[in-house]
N, C-alpha and C positions, 0 to 999 in steps of 0.2 A: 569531474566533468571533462579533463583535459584528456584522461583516459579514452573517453567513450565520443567527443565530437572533435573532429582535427579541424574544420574551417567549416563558415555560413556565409551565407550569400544575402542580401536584401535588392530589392528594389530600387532603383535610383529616385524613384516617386517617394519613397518613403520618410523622408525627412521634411520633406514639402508637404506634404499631407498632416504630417502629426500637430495634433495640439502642444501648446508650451509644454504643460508639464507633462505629454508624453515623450515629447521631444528631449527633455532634460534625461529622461528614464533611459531614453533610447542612449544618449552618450554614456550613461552610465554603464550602460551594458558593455556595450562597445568595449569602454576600458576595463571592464571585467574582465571581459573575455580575451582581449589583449594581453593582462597579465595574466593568463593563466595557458598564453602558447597558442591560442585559438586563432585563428585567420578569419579577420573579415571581409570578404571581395563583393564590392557593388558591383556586379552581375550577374543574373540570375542565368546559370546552366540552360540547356536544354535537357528536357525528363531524362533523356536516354544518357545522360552525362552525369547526373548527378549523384554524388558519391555516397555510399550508405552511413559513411558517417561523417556529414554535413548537414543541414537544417536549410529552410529559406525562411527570412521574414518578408512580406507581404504590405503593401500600404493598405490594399481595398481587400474586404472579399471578393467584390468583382475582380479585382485582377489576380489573385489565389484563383478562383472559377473560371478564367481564361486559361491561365496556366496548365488547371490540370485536365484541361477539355472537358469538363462536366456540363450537363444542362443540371442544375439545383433551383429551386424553388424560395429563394429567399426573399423576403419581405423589401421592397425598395428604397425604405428604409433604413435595412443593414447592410445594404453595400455601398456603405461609402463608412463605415466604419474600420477601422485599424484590423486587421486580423493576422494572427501567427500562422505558421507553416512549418512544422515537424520533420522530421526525416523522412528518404522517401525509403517507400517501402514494394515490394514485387510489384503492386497492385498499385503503384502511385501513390498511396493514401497520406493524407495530410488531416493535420489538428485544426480545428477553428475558433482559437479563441481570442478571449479580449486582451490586449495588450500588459493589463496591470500582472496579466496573469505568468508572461514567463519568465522563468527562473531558470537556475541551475537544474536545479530538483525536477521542476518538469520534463526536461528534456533527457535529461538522466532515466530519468522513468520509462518514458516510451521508449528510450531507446532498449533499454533493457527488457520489456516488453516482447519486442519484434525479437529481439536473437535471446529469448529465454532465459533470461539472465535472474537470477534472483535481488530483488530492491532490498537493500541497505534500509531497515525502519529508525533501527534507536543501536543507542550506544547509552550506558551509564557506568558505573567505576569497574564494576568489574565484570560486566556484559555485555555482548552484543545480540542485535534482533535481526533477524533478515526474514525474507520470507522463504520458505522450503521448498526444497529442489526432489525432483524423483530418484537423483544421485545420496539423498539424506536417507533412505528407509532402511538399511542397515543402522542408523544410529538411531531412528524410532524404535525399530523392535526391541533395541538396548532397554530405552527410555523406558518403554512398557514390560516389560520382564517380569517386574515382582509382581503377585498379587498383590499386596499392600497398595500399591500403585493404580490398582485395576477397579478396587474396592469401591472408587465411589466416580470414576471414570470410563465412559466405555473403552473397550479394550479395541483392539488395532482387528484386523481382518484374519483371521485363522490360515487363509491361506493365499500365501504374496502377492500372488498374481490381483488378485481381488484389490488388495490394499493399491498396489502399483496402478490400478486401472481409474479409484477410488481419487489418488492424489492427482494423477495427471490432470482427472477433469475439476480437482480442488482448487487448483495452480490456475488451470484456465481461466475458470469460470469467477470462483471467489475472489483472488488474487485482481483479476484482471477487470471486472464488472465493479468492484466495491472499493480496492486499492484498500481492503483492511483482508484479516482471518490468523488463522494462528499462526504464529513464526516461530521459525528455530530462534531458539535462547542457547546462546554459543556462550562458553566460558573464556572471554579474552585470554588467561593466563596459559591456555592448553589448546587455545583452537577447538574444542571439541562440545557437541551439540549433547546438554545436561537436562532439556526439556522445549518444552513450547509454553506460547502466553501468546495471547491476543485478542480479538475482538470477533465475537461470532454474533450472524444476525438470525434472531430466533422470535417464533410468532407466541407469544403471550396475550393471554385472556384477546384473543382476535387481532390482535396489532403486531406488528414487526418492530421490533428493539433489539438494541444490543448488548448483547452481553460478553462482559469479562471471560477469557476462560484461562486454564494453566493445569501445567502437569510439568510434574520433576522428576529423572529419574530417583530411586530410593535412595542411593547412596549420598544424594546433594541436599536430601532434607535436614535442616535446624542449620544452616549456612544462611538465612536471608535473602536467598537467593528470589524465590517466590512472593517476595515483599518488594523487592530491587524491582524486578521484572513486570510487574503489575501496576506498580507506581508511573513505573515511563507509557506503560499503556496506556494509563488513567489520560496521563498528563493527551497522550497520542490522538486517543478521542477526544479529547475535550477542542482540541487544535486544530485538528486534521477532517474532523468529520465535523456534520451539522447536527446532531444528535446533542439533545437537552440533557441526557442523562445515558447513565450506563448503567446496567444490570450485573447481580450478582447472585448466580441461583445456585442454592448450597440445602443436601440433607442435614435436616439438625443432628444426626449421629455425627454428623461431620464435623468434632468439633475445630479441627485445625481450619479448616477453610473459615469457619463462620466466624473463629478469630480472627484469621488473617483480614475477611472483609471488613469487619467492625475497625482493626489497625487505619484499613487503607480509607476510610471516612463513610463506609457503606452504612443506610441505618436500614433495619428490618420494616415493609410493607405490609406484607402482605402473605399469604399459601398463595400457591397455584399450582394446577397439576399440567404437569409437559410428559409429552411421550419419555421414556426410557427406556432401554434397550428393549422394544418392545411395548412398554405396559404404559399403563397412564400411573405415572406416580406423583407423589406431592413432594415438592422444592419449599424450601423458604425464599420467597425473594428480596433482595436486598438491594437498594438504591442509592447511588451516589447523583445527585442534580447540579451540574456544572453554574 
């Protein structure tokens, strides 16, 4: 956090507005961010002064909505409610949320967001998850190399440009709309990206669910590595999203996956047939219900 925000600004209303136990929350922050090098100055900049890495906290939505000169539509009911305010960005733009809600993490995120930054997901003992950068597709094409690899995953874009055009709008859209999809699975000990794992949202028998995915390159198979990595997933959705359950769609020739899911607490449902590359093919699906 200290990295990415150097000082915040609030309100001088806003301490006087907060209920007790936001009030308490609010000091908390304060000395969070204290120790950790952050500057807090009660006064709030002028737009054209305010620094790209700085934040403003807000008492009212209405006076967030004065600030950023908007005419918004909100219910008169919610402006007199606590609201946050994000980094500014070209366009002015600010977050509107409810107070319980910001954290480190949040603010880390958007800012990372705005200047393309790839989000930090999971760490476990000997992994790390981030989400993938357009700067990662030389260590994809690695990942995908062997056929053995290809066998029961589709394969990458035959030709780069495709792939490059593919992940840009991945990043945007996925990354950016969901805050889930596949991440690079970096091996702490070497720096170096040994596959993907993540959470992809896929329409089954009419509904949109999610499902698990993962791919290792070949040379990291029978390491544990795709049991590591999938577990933090598991744990990722069950915490991080609102989803009742996760998916796990595996051909029965496949028997390393359909062990791995049975490992990771998954039990068999159900057939279903989902597109693949191309064709309507049959999956086994397999459910894990938080």
């Amino acid at each position: 956090m200290s990295d990415t925000f150097h000082s915040f600004f609030y309100s001088p209303k806003l301490e006087a507005k907060l209920p007790p136990q936001e009030l308490e929350y609010f000091h908390r922050l304060l000395s969070s961010f204290s120790s950790m090098g952050i500057r807090s100055i009660p006064e709030i900049p002028k737009m054209k002064d305010m620094p790209e890495d700085g934040f403003i906290l807000f008492a009212t939505a209405r006076e967030m909505l004065s600030y950023q000169d908007q005419e918004l539509d909100l219910p008169g009911d919610e402006t007199d409610h606590t609201a946050m305010a994000g980094f500014k960005t070209g366009r002015g733009r600010f977050e509107l949320l409810g107070f319980e809600d910001i954290n480190h993490k949040y603010f880390d995120t958007i800012y990372k967001r705005y200047h393309n930054l790839p989000v930090k997901i999971f760490e476990t003992e000997r992994l790390l998850a981030r989400e993938l950068t357009v700067e990662d597709l030389d260590a994809l094409y690695e990942v995908y190399s062997s056929p053995e690899v290809t066998e029961f995953v589709e394969p990458l874009y035959e030709d780069r440009s495709e792939e490059l055009l593919f992940q840009i709008s991945y990043i945007k859209y996925m990354y950016g709309m969901y805050n889930f999809g596949l991440w690079a699975i970096i091996l702490k000990d070497t720096g170096k990206i040994i596959g993907r794992a993540g959470i992809e949202l896929r329409e089954i028998d009419g509904e949109y669910e999610i499902e698990i995915g993962y791919v290792f390159g070949r040379k990291y198979w029978g390491y544990g590595y795709a049991f590591e990595a999938c577990k933090a997933v598991i744990d990722y959705a069950k915490n991080e999203t609102d989803y009742p359950k996760i998916n796990c769609l595996t051909r029965r020739e496949n028997t390393a996956s359909v062990n791995l899911a049975k490992k990771l607490g998954f039990t068999f449902e159900a057939e279903t047939t989902i597109k693949y590359r191309g064709l309507d093919t049959v999956f086994d699906k397999y459910v894990l219900i938080f």
